[in-house]
C-alpha positions in Angstrom: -160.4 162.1 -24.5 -157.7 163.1 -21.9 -155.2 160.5 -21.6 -155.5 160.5 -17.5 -159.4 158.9 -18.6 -157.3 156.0 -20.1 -154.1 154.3 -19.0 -152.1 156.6 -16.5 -148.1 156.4 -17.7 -146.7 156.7 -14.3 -143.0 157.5 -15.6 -144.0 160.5 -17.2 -145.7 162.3 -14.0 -143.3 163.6 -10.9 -142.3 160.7 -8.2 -143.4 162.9 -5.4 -146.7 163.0 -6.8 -147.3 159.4 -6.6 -147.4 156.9 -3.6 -147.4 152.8 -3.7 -147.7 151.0 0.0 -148.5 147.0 0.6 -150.5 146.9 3.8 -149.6 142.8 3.6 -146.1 143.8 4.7 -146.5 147.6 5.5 -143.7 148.7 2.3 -143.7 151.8 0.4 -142.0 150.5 -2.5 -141.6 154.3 -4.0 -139.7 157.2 -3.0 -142.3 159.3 -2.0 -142.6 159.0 1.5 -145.8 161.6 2.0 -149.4 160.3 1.2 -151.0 163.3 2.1 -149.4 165.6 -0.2 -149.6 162.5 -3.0 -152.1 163.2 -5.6 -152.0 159.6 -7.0 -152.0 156.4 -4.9 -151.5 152.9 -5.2 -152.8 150.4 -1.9 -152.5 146.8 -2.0 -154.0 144.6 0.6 -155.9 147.0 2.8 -158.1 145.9 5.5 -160.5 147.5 6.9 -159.4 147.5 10.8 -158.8 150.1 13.2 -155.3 149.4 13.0 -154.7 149.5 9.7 -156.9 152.3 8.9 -155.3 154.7 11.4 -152.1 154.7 8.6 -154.6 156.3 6.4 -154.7 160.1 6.9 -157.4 162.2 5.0 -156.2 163.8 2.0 -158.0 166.5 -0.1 -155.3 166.2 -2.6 -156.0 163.0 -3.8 -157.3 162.9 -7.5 -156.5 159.4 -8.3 -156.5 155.9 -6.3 -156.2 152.3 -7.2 -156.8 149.5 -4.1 -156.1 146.3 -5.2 -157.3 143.6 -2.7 -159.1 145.3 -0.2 -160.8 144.0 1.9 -164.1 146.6 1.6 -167.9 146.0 1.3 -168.6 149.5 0.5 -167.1 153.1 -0.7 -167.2 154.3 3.6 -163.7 153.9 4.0 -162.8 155.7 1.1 -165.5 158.4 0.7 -164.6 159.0 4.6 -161.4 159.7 3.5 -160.9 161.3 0.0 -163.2 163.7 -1.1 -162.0 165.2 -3.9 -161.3 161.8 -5.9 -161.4 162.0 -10.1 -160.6 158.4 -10.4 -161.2 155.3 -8.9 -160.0 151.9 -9.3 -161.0 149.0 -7.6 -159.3 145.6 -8.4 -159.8 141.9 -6.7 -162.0 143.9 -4.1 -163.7 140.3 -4.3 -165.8 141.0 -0.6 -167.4 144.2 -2.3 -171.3 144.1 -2.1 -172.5 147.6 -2.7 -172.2 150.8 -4.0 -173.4 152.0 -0.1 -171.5 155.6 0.2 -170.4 156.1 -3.5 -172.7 158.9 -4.2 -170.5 161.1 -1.4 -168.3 161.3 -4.5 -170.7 163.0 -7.1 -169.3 166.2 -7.5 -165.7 165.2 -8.7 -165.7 161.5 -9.2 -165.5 161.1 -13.4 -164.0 157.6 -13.9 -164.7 154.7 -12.0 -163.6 151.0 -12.8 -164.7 148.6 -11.0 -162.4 145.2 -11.7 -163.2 141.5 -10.6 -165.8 141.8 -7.8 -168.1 139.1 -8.2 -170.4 139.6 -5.3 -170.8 144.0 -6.4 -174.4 144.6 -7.4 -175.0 148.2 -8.6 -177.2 150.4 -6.3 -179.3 153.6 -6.4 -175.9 155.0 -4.8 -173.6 154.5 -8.2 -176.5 156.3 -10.2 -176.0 159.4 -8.4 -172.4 159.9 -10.1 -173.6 162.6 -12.8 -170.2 163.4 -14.0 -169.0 160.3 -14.9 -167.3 160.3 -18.3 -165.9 156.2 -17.6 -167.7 153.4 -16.1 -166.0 149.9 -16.1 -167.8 147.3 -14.2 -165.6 144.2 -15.5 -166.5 140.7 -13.7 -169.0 142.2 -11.6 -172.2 140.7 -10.3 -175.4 140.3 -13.2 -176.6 143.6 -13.9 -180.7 142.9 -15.2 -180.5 146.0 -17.3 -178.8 148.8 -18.9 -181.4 151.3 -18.7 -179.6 152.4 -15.4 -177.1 154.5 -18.6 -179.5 157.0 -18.6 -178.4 158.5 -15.2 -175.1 159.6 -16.9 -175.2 162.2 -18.6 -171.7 162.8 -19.8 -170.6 159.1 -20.0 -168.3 158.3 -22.9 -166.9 154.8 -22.2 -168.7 151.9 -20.6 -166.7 148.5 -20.0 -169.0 145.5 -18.6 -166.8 142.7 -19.5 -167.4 139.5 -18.2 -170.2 140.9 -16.2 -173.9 139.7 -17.6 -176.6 141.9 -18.6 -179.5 139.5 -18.1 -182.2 140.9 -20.4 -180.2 141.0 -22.6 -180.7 144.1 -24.6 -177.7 146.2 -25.6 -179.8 148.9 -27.0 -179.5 152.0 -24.2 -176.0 151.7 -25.6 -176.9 153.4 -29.0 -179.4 155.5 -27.7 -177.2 156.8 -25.2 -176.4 160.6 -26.2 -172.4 160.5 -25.5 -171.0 157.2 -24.9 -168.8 156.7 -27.7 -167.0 152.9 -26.9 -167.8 150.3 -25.3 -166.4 146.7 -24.2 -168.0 143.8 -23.2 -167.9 139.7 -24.1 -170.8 138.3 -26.3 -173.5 136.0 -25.3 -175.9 134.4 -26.9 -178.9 136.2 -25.2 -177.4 139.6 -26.2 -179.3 141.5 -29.3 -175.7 142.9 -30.4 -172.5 141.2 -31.1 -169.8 143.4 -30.0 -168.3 144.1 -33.4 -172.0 146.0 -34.5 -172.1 148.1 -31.2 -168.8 149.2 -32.5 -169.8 149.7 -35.6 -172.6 151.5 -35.3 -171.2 153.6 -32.8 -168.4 154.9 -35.0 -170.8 155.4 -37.7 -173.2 157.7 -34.7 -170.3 159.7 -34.2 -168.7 160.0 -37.8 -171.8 162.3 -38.5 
């Protein structure tokens, strides 16, 4: 797997390629003073009024983007914004509800991680993302299935830490064609312990 699918070593890619701002205090705290031309970007504490969001230009550069305490519901600010996003990260977004606007992404979006958002209840919106090849939806509202898998076809990695299947069955996970790894807690309701998911999908794949 490409190593931009897993964690992104920020000192090995050029400085003017990358862009960090705090909204809380409005600091760039990088040298790279031009979001538009940025293809990664780092937001923290971004709220969702007109004042704030007039300091966020469009961008058709942008591949990658992390918010971390934003203050969003849905994906409108950002799929209003950035169309041409590969990666998305999402962490402490703890007023997210929905996956409203998401699917404007289908085309390019292949990794999305989803990261402590209690209230986030996946939609018909999310299941529109064909290419994804990573899904992380890590203390995230109950999901009551994972049949929803099906609707990726290329998906490799699937994360649900913390976040509770409530039938309980961890089955779609072998039957799905490509996902290869998985992470998630065990509970007693589950059919699988995470140590035989693994297993058994190394043993899929060794053939």
């Amino acid at each position: 797997m490409d190593w931009t699918f897993n964690s992104i070593l920020f000192d090995e890619i050029d400085e003017n390629s990358v862009y960090q701002k705090d909204y809380r205090d409005n600091n760039i705290n990088w040298p790279n003073q031009n979001f538009e031309r940025s293809e990664y970007a780092i937001l923290w504490h971004l709220k969702t009024n007109e004042k704030t969001l007039r300091q966020v230009p469009t961008s058709d550069n942008l591949k990658f983007l992390q918010l971390n305490w934003a203050n969003i519901t849905d994906f409108k600010v950002i799929t209003d914004r950035f169309t041409k996003l590969k990666r998305l990260e999402l962490q402490c977004c703890i007023k997210l509800i929905n996956d409203d606007y998401i699917d404007l992404l289908s085309e390019s979006l292949e990794n999305l991680q989803i990261l402590k958002s209690k209230k986030f209840v996946l939609g018909g919106n999310l299941l529109k993302l064909k290419n994804l090849r990573i899904l992380c939806l890590n203390d995230c509202g109950p999901i009551p299935s994972l049949d929803f898998l099906k609707n990726f076809p290329n998906l490799e990695d699937f994360r649900f830490v913390n976040t509770e299947v409530l039938d309980g069955n961890l089955q779609p996970l072998l039957e799905h064609p490509t996902i290869k790894s998985v992470g998630f807690f065990n509970k007693k309701h589950y059919n699988f312990k995470d140590v035989e998911i693994g297993r058994l999908l190394e043993e899929k794949f060794k053939r």
